[in-house]
N, CA, C and O of each residue as an XYZ file, in Angstrom:
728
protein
N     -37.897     34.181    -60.639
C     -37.197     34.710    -61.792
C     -35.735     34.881    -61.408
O     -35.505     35.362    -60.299
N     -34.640     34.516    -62.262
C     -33.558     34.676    -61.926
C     -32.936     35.310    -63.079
O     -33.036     35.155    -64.296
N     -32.218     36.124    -62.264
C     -30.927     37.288    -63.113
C     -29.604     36.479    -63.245
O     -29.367     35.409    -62.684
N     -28.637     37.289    -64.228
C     -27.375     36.983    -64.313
C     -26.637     37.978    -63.334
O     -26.949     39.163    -63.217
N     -25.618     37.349    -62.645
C     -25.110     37.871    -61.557
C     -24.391     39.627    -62.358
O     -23.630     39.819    -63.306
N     -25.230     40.761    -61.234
C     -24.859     41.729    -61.863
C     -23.466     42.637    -61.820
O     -23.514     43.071    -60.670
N     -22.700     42.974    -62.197
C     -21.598     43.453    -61.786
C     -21.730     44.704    -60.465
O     -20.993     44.873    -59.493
N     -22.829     45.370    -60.844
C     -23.148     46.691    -60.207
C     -23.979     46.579    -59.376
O     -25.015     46.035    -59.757
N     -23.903     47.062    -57.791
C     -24.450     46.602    -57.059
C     -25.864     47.033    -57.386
O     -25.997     48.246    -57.549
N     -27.057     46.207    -57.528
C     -28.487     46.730    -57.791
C     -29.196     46.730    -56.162
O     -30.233     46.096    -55.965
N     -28.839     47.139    -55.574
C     -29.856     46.412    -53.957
C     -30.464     47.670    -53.926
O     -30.238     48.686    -54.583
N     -31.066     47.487    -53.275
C     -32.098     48.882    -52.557
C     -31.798     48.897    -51.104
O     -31.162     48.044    -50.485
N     -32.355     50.007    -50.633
C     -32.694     50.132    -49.028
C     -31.443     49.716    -48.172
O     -31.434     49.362    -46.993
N     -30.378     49.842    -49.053
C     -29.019     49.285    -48.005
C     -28.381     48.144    -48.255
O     -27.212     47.878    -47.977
N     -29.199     47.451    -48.805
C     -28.620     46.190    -48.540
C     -27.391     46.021    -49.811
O     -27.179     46.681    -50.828
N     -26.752     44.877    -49.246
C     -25.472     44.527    -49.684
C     -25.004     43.417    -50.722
O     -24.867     42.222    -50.459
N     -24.752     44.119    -52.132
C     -24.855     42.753    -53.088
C     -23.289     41.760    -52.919
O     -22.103     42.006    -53.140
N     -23.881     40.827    -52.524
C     -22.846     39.478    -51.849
C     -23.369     38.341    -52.460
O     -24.474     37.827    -52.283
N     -22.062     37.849    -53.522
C     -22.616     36.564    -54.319
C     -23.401     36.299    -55.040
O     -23.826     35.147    -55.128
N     -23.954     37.565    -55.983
C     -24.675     37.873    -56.486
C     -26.570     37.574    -55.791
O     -27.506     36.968    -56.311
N     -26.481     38.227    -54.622
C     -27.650     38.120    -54.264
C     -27.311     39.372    -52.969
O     -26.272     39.530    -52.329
N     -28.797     40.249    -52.885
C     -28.727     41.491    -52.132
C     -28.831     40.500    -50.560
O     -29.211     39.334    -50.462
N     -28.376     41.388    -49.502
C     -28.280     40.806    -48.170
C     -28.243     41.551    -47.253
O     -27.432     42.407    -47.608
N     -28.681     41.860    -46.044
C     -28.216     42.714    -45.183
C     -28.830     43.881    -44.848
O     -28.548     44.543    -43.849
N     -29.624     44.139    -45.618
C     -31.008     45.310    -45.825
C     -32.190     45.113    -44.840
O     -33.291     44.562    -44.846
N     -31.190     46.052    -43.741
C     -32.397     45.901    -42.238
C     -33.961     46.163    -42.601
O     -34.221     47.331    -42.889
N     -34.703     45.524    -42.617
C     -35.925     45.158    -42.646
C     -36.553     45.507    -44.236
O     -37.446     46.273    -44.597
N     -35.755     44.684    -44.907
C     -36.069     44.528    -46.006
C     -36.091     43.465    -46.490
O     -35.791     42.556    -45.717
N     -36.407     43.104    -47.805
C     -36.441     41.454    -47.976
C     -37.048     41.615    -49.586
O     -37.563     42.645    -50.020
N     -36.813     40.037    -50.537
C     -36.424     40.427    -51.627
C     -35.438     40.031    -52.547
O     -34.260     39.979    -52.195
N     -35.792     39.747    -53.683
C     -34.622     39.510    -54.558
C     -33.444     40.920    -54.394
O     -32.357     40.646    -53.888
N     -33.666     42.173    -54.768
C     -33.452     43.293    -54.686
C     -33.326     43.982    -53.037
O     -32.803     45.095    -52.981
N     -33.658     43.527    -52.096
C     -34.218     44.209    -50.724
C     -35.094     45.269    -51.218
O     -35.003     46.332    -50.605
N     -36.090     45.210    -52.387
C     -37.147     45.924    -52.060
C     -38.229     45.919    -51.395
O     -38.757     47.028    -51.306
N     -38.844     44.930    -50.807
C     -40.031     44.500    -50.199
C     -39.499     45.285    -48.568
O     -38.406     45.074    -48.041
N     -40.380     46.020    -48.116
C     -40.243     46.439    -46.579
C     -41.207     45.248    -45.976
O     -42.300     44.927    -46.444
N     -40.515     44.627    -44.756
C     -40.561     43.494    -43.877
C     -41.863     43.709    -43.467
O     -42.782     42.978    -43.836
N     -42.077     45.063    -42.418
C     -43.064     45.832    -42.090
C     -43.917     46.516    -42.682
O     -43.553     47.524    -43.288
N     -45.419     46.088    -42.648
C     -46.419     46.439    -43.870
C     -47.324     47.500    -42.729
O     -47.200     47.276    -41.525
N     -47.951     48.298    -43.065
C     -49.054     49.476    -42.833
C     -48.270     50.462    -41.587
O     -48.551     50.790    -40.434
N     -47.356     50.665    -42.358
C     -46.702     52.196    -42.123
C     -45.963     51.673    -40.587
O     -45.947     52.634    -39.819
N     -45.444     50.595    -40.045
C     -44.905     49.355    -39.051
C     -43.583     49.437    -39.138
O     -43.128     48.985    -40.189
N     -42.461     50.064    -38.028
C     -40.855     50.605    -38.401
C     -40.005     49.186    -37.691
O     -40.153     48.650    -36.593
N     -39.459     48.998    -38.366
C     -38.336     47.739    -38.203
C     -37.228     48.000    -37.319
O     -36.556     48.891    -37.838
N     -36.756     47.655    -36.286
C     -35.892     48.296    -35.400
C     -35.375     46.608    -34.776
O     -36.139     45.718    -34.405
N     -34.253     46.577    -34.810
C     -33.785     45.126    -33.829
C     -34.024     43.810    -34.160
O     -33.497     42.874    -33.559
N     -34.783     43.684    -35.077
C     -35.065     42.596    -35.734
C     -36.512     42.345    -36.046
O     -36.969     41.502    -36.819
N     -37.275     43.387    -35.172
C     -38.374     43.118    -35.140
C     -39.501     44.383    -35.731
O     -38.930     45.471    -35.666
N     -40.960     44.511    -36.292
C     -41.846     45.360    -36.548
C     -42.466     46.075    -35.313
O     -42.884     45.571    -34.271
N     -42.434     46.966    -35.577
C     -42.923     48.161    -34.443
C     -44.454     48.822    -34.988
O     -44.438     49.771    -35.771
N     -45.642     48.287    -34.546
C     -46.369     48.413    -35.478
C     -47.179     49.525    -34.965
O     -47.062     49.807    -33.773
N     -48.171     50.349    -35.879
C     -48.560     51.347    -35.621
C     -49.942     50.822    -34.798
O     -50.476     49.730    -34.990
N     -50.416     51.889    -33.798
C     -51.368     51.799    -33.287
C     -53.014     50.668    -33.474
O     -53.660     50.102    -32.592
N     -53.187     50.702    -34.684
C     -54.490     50.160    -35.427
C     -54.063     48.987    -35.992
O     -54.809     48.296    -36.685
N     -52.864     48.691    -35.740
C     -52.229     46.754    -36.609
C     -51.658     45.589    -35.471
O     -51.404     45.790    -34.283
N     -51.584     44.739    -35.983
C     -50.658     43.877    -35.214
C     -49.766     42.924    -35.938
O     -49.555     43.158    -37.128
N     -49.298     42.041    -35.467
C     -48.662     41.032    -36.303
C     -47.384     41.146    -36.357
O     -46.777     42.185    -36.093
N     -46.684     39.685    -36.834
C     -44.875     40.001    -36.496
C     -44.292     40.838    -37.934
O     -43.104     40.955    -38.234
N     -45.433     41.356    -38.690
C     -45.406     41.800    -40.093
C     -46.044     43.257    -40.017
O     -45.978     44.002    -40.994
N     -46.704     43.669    -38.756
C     -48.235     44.582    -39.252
C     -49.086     43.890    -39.696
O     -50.075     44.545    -39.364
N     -49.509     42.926    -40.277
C     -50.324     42.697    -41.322
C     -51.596     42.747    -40.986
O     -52.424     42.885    -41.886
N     -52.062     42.634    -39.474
C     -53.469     42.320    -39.290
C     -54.079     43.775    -38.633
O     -53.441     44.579    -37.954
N     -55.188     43.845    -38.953
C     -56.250     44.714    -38.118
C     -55.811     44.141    -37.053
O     -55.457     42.993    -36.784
N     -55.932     45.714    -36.134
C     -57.076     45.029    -34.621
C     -58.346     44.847    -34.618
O     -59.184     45.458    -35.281
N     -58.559     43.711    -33.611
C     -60.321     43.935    -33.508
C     -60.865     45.176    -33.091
O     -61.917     45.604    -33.566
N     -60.168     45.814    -32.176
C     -60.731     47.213    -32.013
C     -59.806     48.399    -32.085
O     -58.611     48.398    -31.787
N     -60.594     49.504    -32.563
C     -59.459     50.775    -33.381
C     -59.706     51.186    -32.598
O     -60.868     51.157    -32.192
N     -58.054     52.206    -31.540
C     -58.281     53.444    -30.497
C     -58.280     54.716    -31.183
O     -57.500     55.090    -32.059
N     -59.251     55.329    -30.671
C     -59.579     56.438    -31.038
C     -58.768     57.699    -30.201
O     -58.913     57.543    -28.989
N     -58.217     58.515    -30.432
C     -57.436     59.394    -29.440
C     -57.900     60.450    -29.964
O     -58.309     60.374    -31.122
N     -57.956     61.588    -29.325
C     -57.527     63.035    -29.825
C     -59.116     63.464    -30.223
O     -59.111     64.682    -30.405
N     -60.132     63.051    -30.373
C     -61.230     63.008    -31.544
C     -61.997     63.945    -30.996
O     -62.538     63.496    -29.985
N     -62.310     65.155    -31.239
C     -63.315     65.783    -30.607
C     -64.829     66.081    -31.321
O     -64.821     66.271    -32.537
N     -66.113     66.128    -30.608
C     -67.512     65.988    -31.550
C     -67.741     67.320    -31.276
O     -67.526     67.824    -30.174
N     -68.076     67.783    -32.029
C     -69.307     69.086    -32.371
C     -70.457     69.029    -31.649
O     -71.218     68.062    -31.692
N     -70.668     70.182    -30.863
C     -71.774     69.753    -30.112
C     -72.450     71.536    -30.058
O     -71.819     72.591    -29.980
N     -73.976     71.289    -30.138
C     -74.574     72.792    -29.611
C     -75.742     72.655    -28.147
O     -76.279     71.655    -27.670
N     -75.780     73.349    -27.955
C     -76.408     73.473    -26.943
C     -77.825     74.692    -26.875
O     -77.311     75.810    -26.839
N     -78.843     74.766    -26.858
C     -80.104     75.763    -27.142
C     -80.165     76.165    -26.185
O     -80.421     75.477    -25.196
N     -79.881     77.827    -26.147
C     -80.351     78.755    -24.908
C     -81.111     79.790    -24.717
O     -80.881     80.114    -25.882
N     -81.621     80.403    -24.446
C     -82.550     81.723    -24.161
C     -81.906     82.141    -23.149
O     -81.400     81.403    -22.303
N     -81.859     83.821    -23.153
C     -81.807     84.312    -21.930
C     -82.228     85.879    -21.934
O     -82.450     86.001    -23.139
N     -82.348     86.482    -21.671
C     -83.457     88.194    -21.283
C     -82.087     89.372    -20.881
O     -81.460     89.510    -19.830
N     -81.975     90.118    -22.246
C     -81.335     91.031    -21.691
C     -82.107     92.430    -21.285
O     -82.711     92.946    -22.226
N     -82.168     93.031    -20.184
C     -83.195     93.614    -19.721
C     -82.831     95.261    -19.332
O     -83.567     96.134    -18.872
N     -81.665     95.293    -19.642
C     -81.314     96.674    -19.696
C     -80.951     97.241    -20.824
O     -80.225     98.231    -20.907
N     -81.618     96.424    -22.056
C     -81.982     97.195    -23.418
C     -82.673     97.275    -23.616
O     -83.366     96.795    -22.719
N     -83.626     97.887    -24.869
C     -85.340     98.085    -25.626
C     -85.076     97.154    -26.603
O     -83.879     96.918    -26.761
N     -85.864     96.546    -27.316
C     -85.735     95.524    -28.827
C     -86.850     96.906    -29.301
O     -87.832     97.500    -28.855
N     -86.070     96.916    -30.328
C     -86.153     97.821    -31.403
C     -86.270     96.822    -32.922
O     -85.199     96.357    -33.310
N     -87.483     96.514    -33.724
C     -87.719     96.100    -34.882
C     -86.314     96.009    -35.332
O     -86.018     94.828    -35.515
N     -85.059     97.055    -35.649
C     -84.293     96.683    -36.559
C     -83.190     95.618    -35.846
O     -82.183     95.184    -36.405
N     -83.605     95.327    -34.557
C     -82.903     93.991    -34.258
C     -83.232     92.659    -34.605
O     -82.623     91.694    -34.142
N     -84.358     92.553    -35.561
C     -84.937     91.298    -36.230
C     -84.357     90.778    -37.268
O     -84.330     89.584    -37.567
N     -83.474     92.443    -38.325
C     -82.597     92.295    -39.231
C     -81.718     91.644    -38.815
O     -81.174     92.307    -37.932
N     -81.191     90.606    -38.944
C     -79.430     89.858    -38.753
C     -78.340     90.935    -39.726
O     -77.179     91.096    -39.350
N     -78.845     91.592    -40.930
C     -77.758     92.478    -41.754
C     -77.880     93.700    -41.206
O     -76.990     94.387    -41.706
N     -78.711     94.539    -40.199
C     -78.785     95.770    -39.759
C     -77.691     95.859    -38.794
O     -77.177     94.945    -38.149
N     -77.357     97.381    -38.802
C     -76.264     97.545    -37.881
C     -76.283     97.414    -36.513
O     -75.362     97.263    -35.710
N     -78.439     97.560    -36.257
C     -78.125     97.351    -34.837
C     -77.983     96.016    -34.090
O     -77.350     95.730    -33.074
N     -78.542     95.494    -34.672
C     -78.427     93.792    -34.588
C     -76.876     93.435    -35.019
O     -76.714     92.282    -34.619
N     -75.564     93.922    -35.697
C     -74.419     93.451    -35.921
C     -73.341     93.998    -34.417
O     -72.463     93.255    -33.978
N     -73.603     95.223    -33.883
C     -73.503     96.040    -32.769
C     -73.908     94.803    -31.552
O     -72.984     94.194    -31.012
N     -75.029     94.572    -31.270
C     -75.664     94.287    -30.774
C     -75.268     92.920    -30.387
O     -75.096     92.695    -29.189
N     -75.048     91.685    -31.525
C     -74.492     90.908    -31.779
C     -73.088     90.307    -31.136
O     -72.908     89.346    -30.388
N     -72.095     91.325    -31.767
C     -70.652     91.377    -31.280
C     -70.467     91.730    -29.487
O     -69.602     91.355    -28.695
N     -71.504     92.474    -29.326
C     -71.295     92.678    -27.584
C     -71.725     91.331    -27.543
O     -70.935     90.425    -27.807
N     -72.637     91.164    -27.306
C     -73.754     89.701    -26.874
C     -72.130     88.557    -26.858
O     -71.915     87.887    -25.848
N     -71.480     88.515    -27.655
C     -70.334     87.247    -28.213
C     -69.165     87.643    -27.579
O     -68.494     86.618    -27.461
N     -68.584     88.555    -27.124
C     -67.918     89.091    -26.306
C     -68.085     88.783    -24.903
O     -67.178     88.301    -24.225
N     -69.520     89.123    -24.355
C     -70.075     88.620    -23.097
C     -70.148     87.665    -22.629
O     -70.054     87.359    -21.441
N     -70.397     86.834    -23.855
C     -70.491     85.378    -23.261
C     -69.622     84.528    -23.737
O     -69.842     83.325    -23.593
N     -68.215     85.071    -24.539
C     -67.225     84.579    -24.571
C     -66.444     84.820    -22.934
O     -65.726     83.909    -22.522
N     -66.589     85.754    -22.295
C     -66.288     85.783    -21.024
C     -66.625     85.353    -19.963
O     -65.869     85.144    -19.014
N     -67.715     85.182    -19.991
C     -68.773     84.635    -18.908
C     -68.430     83.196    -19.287
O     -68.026     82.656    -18.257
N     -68.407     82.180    -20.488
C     -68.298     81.216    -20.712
C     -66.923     80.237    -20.860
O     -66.911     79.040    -21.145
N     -65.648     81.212    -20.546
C     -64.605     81.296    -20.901
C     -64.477     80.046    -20.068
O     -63.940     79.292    -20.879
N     -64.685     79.126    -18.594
C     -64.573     78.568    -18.302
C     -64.913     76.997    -18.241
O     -64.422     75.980    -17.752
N     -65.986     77.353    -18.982
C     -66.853     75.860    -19.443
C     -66.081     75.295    -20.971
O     -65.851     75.909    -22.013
N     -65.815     73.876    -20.574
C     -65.091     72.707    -21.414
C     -65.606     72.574    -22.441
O     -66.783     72.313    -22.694
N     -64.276     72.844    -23.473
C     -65.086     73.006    -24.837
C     -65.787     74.514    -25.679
O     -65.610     74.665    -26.888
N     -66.308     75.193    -25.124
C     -66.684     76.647    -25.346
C     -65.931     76.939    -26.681
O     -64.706     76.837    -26.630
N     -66.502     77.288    -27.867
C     -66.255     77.539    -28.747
C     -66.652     79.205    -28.715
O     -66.016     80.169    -28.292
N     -68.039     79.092    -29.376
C     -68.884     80.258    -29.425
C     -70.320     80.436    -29.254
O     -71.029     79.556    -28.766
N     -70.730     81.494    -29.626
C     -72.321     81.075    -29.827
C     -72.672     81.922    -30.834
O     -71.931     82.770    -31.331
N     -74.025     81.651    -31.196
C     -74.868     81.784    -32.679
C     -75.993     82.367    -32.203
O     -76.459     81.748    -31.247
N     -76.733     83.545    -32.589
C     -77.799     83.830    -31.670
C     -78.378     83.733    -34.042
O     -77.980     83.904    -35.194
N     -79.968     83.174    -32.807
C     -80.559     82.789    -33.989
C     -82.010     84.102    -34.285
O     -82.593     84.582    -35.257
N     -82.063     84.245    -32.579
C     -83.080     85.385    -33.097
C     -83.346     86.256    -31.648
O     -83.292     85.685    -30.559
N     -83.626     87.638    -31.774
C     -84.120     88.646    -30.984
C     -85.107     88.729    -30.972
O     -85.526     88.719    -32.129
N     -86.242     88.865    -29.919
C     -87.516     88.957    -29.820
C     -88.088     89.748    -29.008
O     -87.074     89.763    -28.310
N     -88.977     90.613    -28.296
C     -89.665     91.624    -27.204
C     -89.094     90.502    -26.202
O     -88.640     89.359    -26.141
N     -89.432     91.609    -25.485
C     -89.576     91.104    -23.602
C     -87.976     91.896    -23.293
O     -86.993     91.222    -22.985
N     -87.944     92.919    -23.388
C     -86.846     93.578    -22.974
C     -86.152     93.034    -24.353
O     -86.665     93.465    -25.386
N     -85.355     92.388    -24.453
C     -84.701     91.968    -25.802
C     -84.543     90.023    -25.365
O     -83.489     89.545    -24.946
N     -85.323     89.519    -25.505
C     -84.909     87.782    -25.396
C     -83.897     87.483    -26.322
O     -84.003     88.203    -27.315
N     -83.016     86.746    -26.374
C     -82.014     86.267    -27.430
C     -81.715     84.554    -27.277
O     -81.017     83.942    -26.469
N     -82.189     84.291    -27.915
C     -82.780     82.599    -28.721
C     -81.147     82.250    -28.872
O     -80.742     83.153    -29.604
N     -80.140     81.485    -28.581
C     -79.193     81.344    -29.145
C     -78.695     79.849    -29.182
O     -79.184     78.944    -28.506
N     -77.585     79.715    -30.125
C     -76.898     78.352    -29.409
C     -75.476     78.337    -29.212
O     -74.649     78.940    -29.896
N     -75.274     77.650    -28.289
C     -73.760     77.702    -27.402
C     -72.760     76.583    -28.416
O     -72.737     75.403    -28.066
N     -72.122     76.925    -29.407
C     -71.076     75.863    -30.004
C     -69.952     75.497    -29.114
O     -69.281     76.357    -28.542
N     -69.740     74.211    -28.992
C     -68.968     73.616    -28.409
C     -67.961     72.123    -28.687
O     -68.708     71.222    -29.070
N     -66.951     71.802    -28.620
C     -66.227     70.595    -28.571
C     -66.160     69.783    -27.530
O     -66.072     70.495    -26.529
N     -66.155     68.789    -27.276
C     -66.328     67.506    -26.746
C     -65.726     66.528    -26.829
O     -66.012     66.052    -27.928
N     -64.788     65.677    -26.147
C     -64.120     64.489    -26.421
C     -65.254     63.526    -27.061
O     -66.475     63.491    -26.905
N     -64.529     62.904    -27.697
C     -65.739     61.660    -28.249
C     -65.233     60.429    -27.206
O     -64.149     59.862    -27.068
N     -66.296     60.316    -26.664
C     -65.811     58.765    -25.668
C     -67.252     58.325    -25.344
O     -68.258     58.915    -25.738
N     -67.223     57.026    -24.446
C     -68.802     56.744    -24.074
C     -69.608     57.422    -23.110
O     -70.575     56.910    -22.545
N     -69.134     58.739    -22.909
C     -69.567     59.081    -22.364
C     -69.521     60.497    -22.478
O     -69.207     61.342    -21.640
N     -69.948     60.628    -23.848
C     -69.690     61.790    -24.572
C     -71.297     62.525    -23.993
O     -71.425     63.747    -23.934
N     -72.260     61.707    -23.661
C     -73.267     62.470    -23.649
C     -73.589     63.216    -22.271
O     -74.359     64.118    -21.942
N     -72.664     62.438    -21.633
C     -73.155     62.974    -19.448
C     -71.864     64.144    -19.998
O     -71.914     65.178    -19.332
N     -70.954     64.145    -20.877
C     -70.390     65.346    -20.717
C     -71.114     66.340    -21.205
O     -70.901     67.430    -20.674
N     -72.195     66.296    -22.364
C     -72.827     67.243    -22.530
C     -73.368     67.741    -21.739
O     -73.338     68.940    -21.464
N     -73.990     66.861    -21.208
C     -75.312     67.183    -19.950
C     -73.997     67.974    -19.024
O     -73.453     68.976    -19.486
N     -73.786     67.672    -18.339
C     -72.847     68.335    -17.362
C     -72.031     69.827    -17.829
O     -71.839     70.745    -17.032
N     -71.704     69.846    -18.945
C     -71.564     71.507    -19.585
C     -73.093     72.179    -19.712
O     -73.255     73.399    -19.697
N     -73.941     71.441    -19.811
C     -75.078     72.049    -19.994
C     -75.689     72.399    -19.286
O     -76.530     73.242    -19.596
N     -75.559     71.826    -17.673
C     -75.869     72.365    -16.352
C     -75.110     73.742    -16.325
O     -75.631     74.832    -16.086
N     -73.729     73.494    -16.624
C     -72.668     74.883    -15.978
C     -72.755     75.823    -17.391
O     -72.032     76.814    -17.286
N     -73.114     75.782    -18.038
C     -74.007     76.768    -19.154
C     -75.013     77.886    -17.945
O     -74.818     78.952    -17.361
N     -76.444     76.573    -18.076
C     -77.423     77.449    -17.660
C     -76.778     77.948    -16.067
O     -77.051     79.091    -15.699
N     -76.158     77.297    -15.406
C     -75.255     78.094    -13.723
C     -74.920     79.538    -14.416
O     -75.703     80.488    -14.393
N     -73.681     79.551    -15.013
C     -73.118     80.719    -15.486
C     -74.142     81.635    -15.816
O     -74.132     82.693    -15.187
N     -75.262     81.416    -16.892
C     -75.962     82.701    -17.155
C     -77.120     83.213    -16.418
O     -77.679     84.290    -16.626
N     -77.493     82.149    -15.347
C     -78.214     82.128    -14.239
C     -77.569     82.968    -13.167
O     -78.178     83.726    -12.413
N     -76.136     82.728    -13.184
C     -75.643     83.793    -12.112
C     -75.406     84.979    -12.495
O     -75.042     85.766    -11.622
N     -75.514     85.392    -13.678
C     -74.710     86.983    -14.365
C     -75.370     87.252    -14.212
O     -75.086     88.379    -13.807
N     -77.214     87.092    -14.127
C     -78.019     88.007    -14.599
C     -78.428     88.505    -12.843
O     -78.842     89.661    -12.756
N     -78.350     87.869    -11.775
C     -78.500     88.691    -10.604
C     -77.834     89.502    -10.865
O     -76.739     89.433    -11.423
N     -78.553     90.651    -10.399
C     -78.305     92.152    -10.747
C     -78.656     92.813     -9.466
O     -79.344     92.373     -8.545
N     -77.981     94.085     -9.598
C     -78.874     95.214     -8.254
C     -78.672     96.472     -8.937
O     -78.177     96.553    -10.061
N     -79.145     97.654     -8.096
C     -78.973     98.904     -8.917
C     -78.141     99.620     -9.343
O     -78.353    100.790     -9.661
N     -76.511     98.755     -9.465
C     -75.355     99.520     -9.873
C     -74.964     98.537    -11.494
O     -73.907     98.370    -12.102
N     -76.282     98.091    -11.726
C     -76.195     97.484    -13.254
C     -76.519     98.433    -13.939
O     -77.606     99.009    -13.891
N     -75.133     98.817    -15.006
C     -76.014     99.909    -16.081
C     -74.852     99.767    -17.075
O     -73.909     98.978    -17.010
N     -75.140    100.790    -18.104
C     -74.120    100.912    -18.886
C     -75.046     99.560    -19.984
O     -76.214     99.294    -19.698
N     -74.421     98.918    -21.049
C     -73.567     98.171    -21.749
C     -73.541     96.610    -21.077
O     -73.129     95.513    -21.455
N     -73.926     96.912    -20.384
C     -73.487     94.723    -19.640
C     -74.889     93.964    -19.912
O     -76.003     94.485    -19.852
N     -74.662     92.936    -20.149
C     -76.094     91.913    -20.144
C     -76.025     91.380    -18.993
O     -75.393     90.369    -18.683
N     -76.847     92.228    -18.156
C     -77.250     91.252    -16.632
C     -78.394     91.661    -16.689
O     -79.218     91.312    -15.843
């Protein structure tokens, strides 16, 4: 399609109306220099496309065959039990809305936000249920995880230093009292 040469410069993006045609519009292109040179978000610098991570081409234009994944972390839980033995389970710890179970609760998440403070990933934990035997507490350990191929030996391997950590708190001797889960 062709225009009548316009008096007023119409160009976009810089470029320079010369002879009635736009020119000069670094990485642009175009009757107008509206078209950007560089397609899927790909920055024009020197003459050439600088393309983003997931493209290629002297344009952007193409996929890669394979997309890098960076930064990505998976959701991961982990199922634990462990015996706190210097309390009684008392029925109203079965309630999850009772106060003694909310009491009860918040220490428990405190404790093993500390105790756990060192293991990769450590979010929180979820206790799902209280039961006899001194007080058992059924829980699960929430956690983050790089996503890579070898997302699963990292589980396993937090999941060793899980059960280490609460395996070692609970040796105890007779100056355990108070308030502590050992």
């Amino acid at each position: 399609m062709s225009y009548p040469c316009i008096p007023a410069d119409p160009c976009l993006n810089g470029g320079s109306w010369i002879e009635c045609k736009c020119k000069f519009a670094d990485g642009f292109y175009g009757e107008f220099c509206q078209f950007p040179i560089c397609r899927n978000g790909g920055i024009y610098s020197n003459g050439f496309c600088f393309c983003p991570g997931n493209f290629q081409g002297t344009e952007c234009q193409e996929a890669k065959d394979s997309i890098e994944v960076k930064d990505v972390l998976l959701d991961a839980t982990v199922g634990m039990k462990t015996k706190v033995e210097n309390r009684e389970f008392t029925p109203e710890l079965q309630n999850k809305s009772s106060a003694s179970f909310q009491a009860f609760e918040k220490e428990f998440k405190e404790q093993m936000r500390d105790l756990y403070k060192h293991i990769e990933g450590y979010q929180d934990v979820v206790i799902h249920e209280l039961t006899q035997g001194s007080i058992v507490v059924n829980y699960m350990v929430l956690l983050k995880v790089p996503a890579s191929t070898k997302a699963n030996e990292t589980l396993k391997t937090i999941s060793n230093e899980l059960i280490n950590a609460i395996t070692s708190s609970t040796t105890c001797n007779e100056s355990c009292e108070g308030d502590n889960f050992e």
